[in-house]
C-alpha positions as CSV (number, residue, x, y, z in Angstrom):
1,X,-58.3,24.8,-76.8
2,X,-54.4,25.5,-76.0
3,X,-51.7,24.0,-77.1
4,X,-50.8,21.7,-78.9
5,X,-54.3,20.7,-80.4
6,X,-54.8,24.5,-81.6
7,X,-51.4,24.7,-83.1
8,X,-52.5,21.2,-84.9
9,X,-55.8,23.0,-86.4
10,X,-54.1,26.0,-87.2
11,X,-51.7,23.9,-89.4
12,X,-54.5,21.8,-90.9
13,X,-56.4,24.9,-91.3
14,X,-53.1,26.4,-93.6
15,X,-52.9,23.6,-95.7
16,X,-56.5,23.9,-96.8
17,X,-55.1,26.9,-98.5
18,X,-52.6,25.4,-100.5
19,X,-53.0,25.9,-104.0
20,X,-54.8,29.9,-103.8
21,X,-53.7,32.2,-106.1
22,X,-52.1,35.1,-105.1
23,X,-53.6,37.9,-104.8
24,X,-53.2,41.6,-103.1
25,X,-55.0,42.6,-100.3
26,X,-57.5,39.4,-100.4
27,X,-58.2,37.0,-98.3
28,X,-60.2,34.5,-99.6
29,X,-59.7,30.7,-99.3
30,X,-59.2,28.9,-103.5
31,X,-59.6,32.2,-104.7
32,X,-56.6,34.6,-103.6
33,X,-55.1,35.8,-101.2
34,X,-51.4,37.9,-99.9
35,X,-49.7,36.4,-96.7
36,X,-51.7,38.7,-94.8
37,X,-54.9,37.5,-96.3
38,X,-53.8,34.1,-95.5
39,X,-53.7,35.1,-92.0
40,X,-56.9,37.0,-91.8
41,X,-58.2,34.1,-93.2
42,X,-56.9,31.4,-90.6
43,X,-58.3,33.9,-88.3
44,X,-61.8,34.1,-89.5
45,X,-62.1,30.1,-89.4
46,X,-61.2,30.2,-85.7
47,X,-62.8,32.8,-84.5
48,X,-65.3,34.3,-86.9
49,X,-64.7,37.8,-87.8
50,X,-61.9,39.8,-87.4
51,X,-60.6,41.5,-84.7
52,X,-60.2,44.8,-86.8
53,X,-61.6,46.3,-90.2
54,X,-58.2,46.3,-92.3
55,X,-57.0,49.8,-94.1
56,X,-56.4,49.3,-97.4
57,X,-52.3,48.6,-98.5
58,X,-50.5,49.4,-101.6
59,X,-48.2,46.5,-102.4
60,X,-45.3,48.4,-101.1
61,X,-46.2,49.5,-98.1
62,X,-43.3,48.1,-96.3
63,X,-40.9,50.4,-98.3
64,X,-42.5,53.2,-97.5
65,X,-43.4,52.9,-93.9
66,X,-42.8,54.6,-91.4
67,X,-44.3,52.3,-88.3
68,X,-44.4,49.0,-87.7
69,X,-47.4,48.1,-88.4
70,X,-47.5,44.3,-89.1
71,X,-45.6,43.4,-85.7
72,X,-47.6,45.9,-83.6
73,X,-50.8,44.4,-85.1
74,X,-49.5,41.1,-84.3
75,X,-48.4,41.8,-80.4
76,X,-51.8,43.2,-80.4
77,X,-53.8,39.9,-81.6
78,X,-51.4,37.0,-81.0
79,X,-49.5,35.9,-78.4
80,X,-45.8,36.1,-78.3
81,X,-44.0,32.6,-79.1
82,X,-40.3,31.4,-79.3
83,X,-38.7,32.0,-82.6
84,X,-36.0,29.6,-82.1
85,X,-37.6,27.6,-83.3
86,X,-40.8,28.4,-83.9
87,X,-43.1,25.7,-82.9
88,X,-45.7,24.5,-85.8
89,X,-48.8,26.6,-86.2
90,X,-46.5,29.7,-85.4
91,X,-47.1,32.8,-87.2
92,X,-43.5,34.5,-88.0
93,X,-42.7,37.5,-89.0
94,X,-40.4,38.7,-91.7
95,X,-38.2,41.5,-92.7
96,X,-37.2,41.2,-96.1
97,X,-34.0,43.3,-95.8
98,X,-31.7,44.7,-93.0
99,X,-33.5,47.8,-91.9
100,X,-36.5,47.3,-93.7
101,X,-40.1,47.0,-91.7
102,X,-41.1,43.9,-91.0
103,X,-43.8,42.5,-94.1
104,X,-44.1,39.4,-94.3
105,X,-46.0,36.5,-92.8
106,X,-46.0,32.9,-92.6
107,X,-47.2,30.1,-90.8
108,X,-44.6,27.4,-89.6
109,X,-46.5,24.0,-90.4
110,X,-43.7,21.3,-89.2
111,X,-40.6,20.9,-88.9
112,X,-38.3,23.1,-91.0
113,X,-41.6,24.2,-93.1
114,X,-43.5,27.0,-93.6
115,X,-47.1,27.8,-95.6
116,X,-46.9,31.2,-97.5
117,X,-48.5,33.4,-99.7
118,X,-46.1,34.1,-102.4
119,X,-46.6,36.7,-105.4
120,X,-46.4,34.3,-108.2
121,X,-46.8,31.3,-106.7
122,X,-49.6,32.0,-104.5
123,X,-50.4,29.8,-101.1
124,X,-46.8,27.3,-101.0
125,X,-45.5,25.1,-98.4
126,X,-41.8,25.7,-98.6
127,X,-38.6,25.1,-96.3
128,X,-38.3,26.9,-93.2
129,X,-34.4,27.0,-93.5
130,X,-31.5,29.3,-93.7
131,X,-32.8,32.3,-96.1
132,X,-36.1,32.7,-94.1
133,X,-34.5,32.2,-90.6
134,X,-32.4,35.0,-91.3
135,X,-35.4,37.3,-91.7
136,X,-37.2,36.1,-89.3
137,X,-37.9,39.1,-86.7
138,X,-40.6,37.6,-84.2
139,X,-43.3,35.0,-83.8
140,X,-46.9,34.1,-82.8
141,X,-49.7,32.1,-81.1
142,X,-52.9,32.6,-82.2
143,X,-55.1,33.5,-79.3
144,X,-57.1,30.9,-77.3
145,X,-60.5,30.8,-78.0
């Protein structure tokens, strides 16, 4: 598949995981996941496994890192994709503040909306508007299969 009928299961795929908890470092579809769970998650129902065993994170990791790890292991997996705007089933890629490493993920699922994992709230659809945009560093493609 390419594009526009992957992008549409990858969004479909997202919304399926409305409603799980939050949860760090999981990855597991009504049960709880973090936005990189989410992800993973995504990932395994398109392509089956994983492309790599994950290392286990503390919840802030992206304080005290030194490397970028969550945008090298996405130019690694994905495929580069237009951040303005990013085109629905986009993964994008966040930095909470100015100078921070990039830590969060979500996926853009239409116009102006993105699908989250959000300590607290667990898997959200929210608006993809001006406080997100701002942190927005890069964004993504899932692969072709």
């Amino acid at each position: 598949m390419t594009g526009r009928p992957m992008s549409n299961e990858v969004t479909l795929l997202a919304r399926e995981w409305l409603g799980t908890p939050y949860h760090h470092q999981a990855s597991v579809k009504g049960v709880g996941c973090d936005c990189l769970g989410l992800i993973r998650g995504i990932w395994r129902e398109l392509y089956g496994s994983e492309p790599q065993e994950l290392p286990a994170y503390t919840p802030d990791w992206g304080e005290v890192a030194t490397c970028e790890t969550l945008l090298d292991a996405a130019h690694t997996y994905f495929r580069q994709a237009e951040l303005e705007p990013p085109a629905p089933g986009a993964v994008v890629v966040f930095r909470m503040r100015a100078g921070a490493m990039a830590k969060h993920a979500g996926l853009i699922s239409g116009p102006d909306k993105m699908i989250h994992a959000q300590e607290g709230a667990g898997v959200v659809e929210v608006p993809y508007s001006g406080w997100w945009q701002r942190r927005a560093v890069a964004a993504f493609c899932f692969p072709d299969r």
